[in-house]
N, C-alpha and C positions, 0 to 999 in steps of 0.2 A: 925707168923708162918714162919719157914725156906721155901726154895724151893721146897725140901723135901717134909715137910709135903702138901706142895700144890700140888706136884706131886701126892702125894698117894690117895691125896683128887680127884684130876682131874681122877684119874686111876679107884677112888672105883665108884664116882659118874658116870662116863661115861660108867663102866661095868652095873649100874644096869639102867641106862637110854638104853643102845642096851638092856638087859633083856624083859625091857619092852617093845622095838617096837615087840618084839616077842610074846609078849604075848597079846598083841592088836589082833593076828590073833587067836589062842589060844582059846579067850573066847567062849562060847556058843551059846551066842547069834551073835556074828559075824559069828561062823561057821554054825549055825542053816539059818543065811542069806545071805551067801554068794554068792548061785544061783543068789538069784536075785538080788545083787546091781552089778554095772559096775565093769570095773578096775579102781583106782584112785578113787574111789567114798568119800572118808573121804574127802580128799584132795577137791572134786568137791563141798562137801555139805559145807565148810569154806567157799567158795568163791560163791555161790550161788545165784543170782540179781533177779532170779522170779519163778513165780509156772510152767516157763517152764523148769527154771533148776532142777528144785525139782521132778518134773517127771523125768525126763532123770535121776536121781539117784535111785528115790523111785518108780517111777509106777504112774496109773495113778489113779485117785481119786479110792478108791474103790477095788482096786487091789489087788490081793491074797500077793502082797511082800511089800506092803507097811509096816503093820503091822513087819514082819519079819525084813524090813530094820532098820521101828524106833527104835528097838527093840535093833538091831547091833547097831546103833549110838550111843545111848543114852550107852549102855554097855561102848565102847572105850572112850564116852566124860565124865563119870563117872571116869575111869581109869585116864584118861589124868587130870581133876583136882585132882584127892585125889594123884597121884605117878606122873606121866608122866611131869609135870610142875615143882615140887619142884625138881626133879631128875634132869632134863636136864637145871634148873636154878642153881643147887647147881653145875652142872659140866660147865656151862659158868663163872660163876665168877671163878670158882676155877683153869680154867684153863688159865683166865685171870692172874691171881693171879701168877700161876705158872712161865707162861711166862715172866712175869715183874721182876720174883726173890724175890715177896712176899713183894714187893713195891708199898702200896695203892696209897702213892702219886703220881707217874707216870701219867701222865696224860690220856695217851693211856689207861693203867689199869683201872682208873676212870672212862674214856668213857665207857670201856668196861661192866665192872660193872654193870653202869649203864642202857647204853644199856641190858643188861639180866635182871635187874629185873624192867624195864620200858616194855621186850615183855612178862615179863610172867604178867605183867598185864592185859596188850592187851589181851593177851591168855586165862585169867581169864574171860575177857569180851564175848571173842566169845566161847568159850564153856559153858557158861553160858546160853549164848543167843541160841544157836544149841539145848540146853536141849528142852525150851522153845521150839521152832520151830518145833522140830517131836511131841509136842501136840496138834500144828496148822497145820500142812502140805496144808491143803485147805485154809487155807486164815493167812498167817505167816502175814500179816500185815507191821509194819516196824520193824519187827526184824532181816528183811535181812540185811537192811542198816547197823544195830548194828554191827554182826557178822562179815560182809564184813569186815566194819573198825577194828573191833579184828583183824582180820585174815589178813588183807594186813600191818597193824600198826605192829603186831606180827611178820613176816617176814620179815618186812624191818628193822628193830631194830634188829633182829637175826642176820642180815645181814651185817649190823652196826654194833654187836660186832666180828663177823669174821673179818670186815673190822681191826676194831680197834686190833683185836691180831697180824694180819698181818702185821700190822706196828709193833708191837711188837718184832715180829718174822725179819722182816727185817732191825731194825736202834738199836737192839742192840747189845752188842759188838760181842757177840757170833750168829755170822747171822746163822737161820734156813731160808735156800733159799726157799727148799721144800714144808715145812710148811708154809710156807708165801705165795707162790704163789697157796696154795692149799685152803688157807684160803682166796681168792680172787672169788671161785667160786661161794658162796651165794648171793654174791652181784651181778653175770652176770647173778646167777639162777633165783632171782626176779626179773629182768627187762627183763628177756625172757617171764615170768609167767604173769607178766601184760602188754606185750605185747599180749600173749592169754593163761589165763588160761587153756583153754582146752586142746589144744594141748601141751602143755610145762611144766606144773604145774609137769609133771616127775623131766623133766630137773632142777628146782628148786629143788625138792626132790633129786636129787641123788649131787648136789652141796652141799648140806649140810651133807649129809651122808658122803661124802669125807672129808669135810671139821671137821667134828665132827669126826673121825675117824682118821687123822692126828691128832687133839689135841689128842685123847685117846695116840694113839701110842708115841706120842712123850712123853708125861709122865709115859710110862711104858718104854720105850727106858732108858729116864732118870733114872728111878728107876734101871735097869738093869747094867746099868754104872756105877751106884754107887755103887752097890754091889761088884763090878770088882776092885773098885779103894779103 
């Protein structure tokens, strides 16, 4: 496929993956829970190491918002495997894809690729394992351990293919400076995040939102220029 078509692909798939982080808040059952979970609470229950973090999300055993939260979780982690995963894996290769000029062999591309469809495995693990987990809340057993390793495997790989676009974006002929150095903040937002989860797991979060939001742009920029020329 041309450049082109991997622009168009990186432009369709990154619209309906922002679609869906909105529609994460949207659903019913996250609205119907909302009271009671924290802020960052999705983000909090990924990285989750015991039943004291699992209170500090869900309440305590027994608790009017337990029911309500699993309730929410289980709805977005539903969401995130049947749309949310295929959607924001289909706009990482593709905007891998783009950036290289539709040149699999490139090696940066390859990593990149790679990288994406090695986190939405990881991903597949810990939301699989998270489902599991709100049917245990009083005694998750070692599902934590599972989920954790989705979840920190999942981000770091993420972060690894920003790394790898960003080379992309910087050592080829046509340098995107912008984009390059914007695609560098996933990989400072993970290593602030497991520095402390709790407090920084934002930080993480809005490094990839920048970061995914450059690639959108710059493939609709593209498109946009090509219609001009």
């Amino acid at each position: 496929m041309s450049t082109r078509g991997w622009a168009i692909a990186t432009a369709v798939t990154g619209l309906i993956t922002l679609a869906l982080t909105v529609v994460f808040g949207l659903l019913p059952e996250m609205q119907a829970g909302a009271a009671c979970l924290p802020a960052g609470s999705v983000i909090q229950f990924e990285f989750a190491r015991n039943a004291d973090d699992l209170i500090a999300i869900f309440g305590p055993p027994g608790g009017a918002c337990r029911a309500l939260g699993a309730a929410a979780m289980d709805a977005v982690n539903h969401v995130d495997l049947i749309a949310f995963i295929p959607a924001y894996t289909a706009f990482c290769i593709s905007a891998a894809l783009y950036l290289a000029g539709g040149q699999w062999g490139r090696p940066l591309a390859a990593a990149a690729v790679a990288a994406a469809i090695l986190a939405a495995l990881a991903d597949v693990l810990e939301t699989a394992t998270l489902l599991d987990i709100t049917q245990n809340l009083d005694a998750p057993g070692d599902l934590l351990a599972a989920s954790q390793f989705g979840a920190w495997s999942k981000f770091a790989l993420l972060a690894a293919h920003a790394l790898f676009c960003a080379g992309l974006c910087l050592i080829s002929p046509k340098r995107r400076w912008i984009f390059g150095v914007a695609l560098l903040l996933p990989t400072l937002g993970v290593a602030a995040a497991a520095a402390d989860h709790v407090a920084l797991a934002r930080v993480m979060s809005a490094g990839f939102a920048v970061a995914w939001v450059a690639l959108l742009g710059a493939a609709m920029w593209a498109l946009v220029q090509s219609k001009r020329t």
